[in-house]
DSSP file (Angstrom, degrees, kcal/mol; ACC not computed):
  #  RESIDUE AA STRUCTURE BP1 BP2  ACC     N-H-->O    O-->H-N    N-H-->O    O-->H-N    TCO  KAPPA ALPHA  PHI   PSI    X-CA   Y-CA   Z-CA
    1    1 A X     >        0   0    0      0, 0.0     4,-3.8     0, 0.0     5,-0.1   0.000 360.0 360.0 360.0  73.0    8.3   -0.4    6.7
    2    2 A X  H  >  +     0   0    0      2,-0.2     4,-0.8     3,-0.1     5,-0.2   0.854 360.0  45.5 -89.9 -14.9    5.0    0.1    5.2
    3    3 A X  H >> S+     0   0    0      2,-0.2     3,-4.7     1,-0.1     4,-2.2   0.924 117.1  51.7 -46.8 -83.3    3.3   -3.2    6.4
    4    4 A X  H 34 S+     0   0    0      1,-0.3     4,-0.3     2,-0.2    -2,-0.2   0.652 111.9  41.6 -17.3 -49.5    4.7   -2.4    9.7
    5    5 A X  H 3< S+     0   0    0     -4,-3.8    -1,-0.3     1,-0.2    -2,-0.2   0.727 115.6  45.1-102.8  21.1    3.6    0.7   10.0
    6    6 A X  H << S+     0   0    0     -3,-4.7     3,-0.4    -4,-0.8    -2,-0.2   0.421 113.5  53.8-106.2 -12.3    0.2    0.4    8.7
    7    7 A X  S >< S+     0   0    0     -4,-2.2     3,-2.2    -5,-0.2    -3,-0.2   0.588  81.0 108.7-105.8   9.8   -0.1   -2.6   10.7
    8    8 A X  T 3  S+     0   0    0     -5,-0.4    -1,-0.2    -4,-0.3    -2,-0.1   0.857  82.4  43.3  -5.9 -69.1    1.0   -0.9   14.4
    9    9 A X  T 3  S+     0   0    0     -3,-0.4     2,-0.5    -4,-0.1    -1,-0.2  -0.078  84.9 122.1-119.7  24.4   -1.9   -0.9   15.9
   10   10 A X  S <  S-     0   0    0     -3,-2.2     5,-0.0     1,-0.1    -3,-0.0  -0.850  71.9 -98.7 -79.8 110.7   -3.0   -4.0   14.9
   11   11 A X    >   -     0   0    0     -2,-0.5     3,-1.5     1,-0.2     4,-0.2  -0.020  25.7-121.9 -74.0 148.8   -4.0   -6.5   17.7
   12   12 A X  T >> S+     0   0    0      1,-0.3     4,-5.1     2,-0.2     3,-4.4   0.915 112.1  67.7 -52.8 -39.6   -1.0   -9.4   18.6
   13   13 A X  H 3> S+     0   0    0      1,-0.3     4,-3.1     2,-0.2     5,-0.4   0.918 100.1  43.0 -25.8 -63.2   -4.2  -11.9   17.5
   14   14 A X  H <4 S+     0   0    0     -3,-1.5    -1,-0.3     1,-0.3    -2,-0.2   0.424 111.9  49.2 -80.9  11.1   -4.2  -10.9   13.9
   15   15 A X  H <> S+     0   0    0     -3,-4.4     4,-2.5    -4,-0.2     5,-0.4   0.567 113.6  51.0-110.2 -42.0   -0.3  -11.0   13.5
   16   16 A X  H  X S+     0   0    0     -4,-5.1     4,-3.2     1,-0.2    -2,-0.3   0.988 111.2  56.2 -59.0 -50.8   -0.6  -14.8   15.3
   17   17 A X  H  X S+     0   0    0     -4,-3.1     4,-0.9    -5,-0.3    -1,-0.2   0.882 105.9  39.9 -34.5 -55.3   -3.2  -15.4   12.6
   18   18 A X  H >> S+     0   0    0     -5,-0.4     4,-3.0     2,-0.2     3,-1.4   0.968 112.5  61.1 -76.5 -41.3   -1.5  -14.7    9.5
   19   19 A X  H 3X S+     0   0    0     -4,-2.5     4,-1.5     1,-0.3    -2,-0.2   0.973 112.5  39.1 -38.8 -54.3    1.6  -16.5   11.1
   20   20 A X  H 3X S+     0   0    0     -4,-3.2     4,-0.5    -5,-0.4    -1,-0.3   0.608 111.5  51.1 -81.7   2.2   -0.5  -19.5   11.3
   21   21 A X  H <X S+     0   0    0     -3,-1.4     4,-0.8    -4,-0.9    -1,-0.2   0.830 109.7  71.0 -90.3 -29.8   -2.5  -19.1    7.8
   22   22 A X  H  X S+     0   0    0     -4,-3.0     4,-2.7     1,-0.3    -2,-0.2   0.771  96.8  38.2  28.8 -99.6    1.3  -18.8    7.1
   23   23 A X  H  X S+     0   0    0     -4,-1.5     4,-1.1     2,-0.3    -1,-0.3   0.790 101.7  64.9 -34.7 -63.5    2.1  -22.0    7.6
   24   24 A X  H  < S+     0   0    0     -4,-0.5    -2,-0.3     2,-0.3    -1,-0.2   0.741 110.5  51.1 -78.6 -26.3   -1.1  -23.8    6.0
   25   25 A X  H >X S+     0   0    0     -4,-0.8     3,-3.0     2,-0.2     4,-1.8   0.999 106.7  54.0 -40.1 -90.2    0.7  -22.0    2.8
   26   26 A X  H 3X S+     0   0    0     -4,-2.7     4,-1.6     1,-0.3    -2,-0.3   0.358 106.9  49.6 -23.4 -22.6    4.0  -23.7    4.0
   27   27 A X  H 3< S+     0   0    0     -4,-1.1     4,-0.4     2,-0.2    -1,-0.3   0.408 106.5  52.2-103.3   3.3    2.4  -27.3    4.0
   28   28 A X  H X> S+     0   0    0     -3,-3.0     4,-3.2    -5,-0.2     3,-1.4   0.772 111.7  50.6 -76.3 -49.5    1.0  -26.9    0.5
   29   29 A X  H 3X S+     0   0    0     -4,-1.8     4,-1.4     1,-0.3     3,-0.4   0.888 109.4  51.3 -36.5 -69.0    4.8  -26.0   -0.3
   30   30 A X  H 3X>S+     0   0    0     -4,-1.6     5,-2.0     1,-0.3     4,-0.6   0.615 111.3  45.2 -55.3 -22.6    6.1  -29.2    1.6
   31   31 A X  H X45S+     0   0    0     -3,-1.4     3,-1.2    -4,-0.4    -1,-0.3   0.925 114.2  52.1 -94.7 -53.9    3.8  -31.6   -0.3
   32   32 A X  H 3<5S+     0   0    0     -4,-3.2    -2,-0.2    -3,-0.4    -1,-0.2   0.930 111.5  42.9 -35.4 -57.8    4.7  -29.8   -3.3
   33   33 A X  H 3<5S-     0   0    0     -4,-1.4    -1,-0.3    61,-0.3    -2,-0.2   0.688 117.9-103.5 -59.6 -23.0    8.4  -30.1   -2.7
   34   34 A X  T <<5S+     0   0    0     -3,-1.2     2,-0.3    -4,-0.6    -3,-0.2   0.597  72.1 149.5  94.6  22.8    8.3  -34.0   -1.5
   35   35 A X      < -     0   0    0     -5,-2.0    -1,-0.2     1,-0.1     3,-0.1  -0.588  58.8-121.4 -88.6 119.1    8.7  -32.9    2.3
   36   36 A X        -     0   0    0     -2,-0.3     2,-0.2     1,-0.1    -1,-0.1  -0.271  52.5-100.1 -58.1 177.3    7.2  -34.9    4.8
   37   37 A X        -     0   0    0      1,-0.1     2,-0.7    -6,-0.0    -1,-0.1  -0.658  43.7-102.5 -94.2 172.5    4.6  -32.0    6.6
   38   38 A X        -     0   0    0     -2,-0.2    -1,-0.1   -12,-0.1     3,-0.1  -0.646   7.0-118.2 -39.4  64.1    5.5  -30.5    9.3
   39   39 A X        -     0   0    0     -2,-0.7     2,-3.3     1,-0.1     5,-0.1   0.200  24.1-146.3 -61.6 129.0    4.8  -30.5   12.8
   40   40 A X        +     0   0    0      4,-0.1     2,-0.3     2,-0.1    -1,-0.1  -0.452  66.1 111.1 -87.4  74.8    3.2  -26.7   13.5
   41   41 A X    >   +     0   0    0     -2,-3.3     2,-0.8    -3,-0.1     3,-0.7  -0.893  47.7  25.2-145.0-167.7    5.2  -27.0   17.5
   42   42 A X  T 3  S-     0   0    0     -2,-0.3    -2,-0.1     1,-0.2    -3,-0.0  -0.513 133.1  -2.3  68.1-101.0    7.9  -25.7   19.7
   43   43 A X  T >> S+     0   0    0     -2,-0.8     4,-0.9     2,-0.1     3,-0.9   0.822 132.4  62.9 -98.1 -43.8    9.0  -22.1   18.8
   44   44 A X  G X4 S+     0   0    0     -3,-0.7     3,-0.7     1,-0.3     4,-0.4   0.891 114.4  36.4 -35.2 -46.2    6.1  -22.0   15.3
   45   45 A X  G 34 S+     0   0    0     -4,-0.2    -1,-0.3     1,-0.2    -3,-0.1   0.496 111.7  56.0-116.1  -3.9    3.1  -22.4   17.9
   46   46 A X  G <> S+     0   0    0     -3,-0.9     4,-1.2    -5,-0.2     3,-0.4   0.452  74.3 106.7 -87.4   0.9    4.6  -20.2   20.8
   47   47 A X  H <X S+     0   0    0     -4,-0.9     4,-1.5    -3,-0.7     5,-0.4   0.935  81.0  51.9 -41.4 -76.4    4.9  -17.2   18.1
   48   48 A X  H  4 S+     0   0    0     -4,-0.4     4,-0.4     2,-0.2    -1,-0.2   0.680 117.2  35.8 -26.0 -32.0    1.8  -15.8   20.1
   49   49 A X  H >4 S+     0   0    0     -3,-0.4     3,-0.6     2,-0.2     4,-0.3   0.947 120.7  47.0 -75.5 -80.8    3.6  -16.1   23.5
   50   50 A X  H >X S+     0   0    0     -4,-1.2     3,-2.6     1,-0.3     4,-1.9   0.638 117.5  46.5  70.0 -92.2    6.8  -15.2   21.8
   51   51 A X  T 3< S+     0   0    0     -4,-1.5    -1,-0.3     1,-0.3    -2,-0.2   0.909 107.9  53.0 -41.0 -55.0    4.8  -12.1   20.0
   52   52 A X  T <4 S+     0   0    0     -3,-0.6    -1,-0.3    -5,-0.4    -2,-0.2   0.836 107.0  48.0 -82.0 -10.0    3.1  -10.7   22.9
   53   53 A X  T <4 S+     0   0    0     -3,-2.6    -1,-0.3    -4,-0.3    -2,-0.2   0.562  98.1  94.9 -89.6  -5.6    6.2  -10.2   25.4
   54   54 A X  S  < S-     0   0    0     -4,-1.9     5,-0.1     1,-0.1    60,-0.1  -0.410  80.7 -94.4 -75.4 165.1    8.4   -8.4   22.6
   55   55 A X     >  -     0   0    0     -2,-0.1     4,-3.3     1,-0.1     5,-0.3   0.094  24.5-103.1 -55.1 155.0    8.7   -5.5   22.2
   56   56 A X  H  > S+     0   0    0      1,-0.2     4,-4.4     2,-0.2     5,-0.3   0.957 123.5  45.0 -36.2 -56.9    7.0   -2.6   19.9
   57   57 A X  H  > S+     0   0    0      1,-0.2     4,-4.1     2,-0.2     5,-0.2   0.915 110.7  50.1 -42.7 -53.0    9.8   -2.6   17.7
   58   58 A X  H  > S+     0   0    0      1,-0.3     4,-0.6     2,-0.2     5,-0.3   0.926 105.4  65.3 -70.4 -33.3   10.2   -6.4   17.4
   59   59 A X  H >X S+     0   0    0     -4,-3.3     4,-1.6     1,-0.2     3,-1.0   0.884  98.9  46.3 -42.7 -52.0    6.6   -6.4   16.6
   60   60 A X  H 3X S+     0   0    0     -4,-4.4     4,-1.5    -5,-0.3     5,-0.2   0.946 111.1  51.6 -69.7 -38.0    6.8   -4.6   13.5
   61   61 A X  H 3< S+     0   0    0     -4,-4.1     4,-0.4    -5,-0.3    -1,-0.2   0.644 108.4  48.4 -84.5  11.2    9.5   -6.4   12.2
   62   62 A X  H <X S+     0   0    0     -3,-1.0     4,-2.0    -4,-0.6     5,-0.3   0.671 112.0  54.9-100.9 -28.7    7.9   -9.8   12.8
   63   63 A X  H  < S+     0   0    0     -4,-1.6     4,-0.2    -5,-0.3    -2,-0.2   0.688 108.3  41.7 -64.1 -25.7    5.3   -8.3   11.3
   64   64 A X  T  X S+     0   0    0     -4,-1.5     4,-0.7     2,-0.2    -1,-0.2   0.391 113.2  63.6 -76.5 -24.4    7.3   -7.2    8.0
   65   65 A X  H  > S+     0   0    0     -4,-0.4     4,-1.4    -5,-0.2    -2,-0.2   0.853 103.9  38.0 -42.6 -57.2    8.7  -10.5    8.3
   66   66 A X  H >X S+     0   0    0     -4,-2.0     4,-2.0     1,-0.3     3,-0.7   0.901 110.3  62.8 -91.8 -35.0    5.8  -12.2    7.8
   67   67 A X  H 3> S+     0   0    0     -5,-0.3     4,-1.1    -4,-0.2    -1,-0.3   0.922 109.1  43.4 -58.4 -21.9    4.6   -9.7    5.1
   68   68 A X  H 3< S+     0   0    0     -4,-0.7    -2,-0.2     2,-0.2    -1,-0.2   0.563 107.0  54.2-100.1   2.5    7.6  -10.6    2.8
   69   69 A X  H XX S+     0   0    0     -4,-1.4     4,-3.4    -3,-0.7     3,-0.6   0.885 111.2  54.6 -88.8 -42.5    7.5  -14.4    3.2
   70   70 A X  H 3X S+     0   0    0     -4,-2.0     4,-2.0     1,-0.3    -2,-0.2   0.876 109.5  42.5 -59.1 -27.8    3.8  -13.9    2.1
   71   71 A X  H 3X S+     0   0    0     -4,-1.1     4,-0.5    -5,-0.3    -1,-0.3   0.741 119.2  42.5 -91.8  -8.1    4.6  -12.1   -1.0
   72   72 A X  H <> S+     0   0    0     -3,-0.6     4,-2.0    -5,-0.2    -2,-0.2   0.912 112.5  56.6 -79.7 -45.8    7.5  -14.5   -1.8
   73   73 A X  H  X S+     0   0    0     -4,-3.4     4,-4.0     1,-0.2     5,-0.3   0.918 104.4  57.3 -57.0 -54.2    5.2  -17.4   -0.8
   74   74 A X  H  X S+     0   0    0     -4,-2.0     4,-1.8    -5,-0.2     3,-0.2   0.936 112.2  28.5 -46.3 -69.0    2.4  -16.2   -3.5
   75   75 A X  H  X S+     0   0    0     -4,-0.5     4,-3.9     1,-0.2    -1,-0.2   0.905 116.6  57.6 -58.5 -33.8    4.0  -16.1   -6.8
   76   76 A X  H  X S+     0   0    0     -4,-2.0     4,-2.8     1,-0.2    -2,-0.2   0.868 104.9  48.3 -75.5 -23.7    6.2  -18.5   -6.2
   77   77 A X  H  X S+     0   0    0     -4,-4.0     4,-3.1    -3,-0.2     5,-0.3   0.979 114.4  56.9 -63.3 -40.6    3.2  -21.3   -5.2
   78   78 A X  H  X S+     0   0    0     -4,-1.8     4,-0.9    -5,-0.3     5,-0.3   0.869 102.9  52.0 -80.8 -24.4    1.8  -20.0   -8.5
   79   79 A X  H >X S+     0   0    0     -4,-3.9     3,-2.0     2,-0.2     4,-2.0   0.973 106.0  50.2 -20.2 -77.5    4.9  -20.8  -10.6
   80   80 A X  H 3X S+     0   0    0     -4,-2.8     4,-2.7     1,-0.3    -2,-0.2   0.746 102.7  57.1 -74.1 -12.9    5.0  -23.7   -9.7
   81   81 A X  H 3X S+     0   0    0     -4,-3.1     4,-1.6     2,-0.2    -1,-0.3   0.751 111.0  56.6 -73.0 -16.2    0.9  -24.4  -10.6
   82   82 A X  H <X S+     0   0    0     -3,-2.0     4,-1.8    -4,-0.9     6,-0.3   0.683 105.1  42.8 -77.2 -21.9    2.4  -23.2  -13.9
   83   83 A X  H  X>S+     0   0    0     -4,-2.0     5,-1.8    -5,-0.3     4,-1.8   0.925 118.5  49.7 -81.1 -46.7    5.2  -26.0  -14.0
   84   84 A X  H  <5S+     0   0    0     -4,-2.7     3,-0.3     1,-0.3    -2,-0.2   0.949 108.8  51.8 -62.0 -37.7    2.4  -28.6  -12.9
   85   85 A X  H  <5S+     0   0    0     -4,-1.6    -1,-0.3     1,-0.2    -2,-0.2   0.916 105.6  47.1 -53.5 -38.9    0.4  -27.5  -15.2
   86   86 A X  H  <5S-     0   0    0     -4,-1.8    -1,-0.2     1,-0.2    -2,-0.2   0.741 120.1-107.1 -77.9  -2.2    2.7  -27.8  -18.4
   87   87 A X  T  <5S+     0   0    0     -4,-1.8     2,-0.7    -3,-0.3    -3,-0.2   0.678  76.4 142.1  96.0  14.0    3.5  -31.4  -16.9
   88   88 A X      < -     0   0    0     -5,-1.8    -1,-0.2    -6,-0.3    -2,-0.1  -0.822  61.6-102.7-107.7 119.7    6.7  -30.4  -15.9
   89   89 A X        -     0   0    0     -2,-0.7     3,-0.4     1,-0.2     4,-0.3  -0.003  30.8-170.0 -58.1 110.3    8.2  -31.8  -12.1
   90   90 A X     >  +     0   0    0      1,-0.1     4,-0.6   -10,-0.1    -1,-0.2   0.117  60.2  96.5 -69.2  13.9    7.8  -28.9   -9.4
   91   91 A X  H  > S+     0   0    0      2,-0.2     4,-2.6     3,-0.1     5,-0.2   0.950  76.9  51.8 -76.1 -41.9    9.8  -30.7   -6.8
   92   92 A X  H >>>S+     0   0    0     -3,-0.4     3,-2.0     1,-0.3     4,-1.3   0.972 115.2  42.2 -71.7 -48.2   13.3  -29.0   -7.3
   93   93 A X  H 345S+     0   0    0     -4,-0.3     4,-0.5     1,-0.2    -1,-0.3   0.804 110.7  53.7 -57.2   0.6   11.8  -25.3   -7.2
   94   94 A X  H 3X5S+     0   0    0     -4,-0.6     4,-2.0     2,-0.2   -61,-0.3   0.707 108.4  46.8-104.6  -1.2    9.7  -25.8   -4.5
   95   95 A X  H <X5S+     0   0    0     -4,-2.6     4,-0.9    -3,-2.0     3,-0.4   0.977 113.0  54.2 -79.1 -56.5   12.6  -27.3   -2.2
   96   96 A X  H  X5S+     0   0    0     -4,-1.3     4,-1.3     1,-0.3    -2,-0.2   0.712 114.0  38.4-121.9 -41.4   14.3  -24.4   -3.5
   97   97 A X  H  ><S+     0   0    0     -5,-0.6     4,-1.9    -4,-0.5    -1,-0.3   0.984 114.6  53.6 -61.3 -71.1   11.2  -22.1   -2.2
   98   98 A X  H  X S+     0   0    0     -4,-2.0     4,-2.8    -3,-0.4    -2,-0.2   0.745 102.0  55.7 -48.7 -36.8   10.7  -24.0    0.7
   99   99 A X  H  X S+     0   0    0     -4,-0.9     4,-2.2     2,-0.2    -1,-0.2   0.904 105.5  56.9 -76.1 -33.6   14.4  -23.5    1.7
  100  100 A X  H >X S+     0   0    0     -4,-1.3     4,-0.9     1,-0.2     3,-0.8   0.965 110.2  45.0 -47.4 -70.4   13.7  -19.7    1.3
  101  101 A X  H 3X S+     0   0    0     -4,-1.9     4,-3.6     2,-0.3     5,-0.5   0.776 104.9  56.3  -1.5 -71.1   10.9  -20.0    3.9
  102  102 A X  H 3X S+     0   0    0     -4,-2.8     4,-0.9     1,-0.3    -1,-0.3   0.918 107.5  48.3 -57.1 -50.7   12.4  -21.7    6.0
  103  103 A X  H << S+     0   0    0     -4,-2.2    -2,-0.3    -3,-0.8    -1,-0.3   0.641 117.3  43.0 -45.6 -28.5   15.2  -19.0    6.1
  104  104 A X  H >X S+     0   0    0     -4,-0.9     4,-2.1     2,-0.2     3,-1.4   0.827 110.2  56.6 -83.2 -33.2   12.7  -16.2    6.6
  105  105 A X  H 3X S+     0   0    0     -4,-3.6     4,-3.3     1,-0.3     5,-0.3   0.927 104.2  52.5 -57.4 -35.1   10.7  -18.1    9.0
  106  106 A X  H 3< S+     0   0    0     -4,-0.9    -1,-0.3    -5,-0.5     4,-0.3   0.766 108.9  54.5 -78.5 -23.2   13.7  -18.5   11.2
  107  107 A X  H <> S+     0   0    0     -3,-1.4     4,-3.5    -4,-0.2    -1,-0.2   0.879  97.4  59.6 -44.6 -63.6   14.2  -14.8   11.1
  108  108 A X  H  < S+     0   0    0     -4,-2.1    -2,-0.2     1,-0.3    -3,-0.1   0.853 110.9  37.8 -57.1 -46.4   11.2  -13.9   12.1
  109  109 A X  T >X S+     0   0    0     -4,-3.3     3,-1.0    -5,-0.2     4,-0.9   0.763 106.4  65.2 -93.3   6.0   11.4  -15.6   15.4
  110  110 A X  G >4 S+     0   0    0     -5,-0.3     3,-1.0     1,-0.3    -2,-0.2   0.961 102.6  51.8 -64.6 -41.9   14.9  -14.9   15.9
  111  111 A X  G 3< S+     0   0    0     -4,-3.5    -1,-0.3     1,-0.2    -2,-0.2   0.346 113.2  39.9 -70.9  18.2   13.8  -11.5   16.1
  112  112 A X  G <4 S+     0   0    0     -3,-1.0    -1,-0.2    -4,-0.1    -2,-0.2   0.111  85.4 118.1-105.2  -7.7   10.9  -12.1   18.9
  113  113 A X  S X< S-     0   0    0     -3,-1.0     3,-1.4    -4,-0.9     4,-0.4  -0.186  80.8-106.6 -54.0 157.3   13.2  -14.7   20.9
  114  114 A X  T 3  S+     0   0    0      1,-0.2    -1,-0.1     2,-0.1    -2,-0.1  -0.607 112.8  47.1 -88.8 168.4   13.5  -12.9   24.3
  115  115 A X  T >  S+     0   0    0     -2,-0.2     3,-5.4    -3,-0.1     4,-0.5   0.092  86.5  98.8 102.6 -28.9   16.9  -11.6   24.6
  116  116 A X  G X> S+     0   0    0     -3,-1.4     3,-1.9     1,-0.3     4,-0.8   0.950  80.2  61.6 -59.9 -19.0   16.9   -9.7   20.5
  117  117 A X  G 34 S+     0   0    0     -4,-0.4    -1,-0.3     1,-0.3    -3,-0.0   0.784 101.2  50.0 -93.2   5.1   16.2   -6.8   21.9
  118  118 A X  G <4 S+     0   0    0     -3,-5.4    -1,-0.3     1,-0.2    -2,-0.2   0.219  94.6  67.4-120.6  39.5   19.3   -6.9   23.7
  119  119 A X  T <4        0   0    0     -3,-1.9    -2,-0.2    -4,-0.5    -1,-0.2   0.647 360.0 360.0 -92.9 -31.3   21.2   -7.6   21.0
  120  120 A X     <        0   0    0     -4,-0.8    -1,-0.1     0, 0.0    -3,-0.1  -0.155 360.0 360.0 -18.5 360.0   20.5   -4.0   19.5
């Protein structure tokens, strides 16, 4: 876990941060894809709450979570500025992106929901 463990001792703020710069990633995606946006509520904008009663453990791994949707997130936006550029229609990879996303995203707070950590 080398995000995780370099990022420990990192305050809950800056893991709620990146969640939500996250996101503003995730709504370039949807407009890419043809996706209406998003509404950034519910469980997405209780991450903080969420985040700050789990546990150490769940912490790092929302925290490794969110490092590997960003490194999926990066190349893959820049792909697909390579498809726009050559004139060629980004829609189906970027649903195809997006659907990824969407699965990691959904990870990540299953593992801060209360209750994972008795699931263990």
């Amino acid at each position: 876990m080398r995000g995780a463990a370099k990022q420990a001792g990192q305050p809950i703020s800056s893991l709620a941060q990146r969640w939500e710069d996250l996101h503003g990633t995730a709504a370039q995606l949807a407009k890419i894809a043809d996706l209406s946006p998003e509404a950034f509520d519910g469980d997405l904008a209780a991450f903080p709450n969420l985040l700050s009663n789990a546990s150490t453990w769940q912490q790092d791994l929302a925290w490794q979570g969110i490092e590997d949707i960003d490194a999926m997130m990066r190349p893959g936006l820049a792909a697909l500025s390579t498809i726009t550029a050559r004139g060629q229609d980004p829609s189906a990879p970027a649903l195809a992106l997006w659907r990824e996303f969407h699965h990691a995203r959904g990870t990540v707070l299953a593992v801060v929901q209360p209750g994972a950590s008795e699931q263990q």
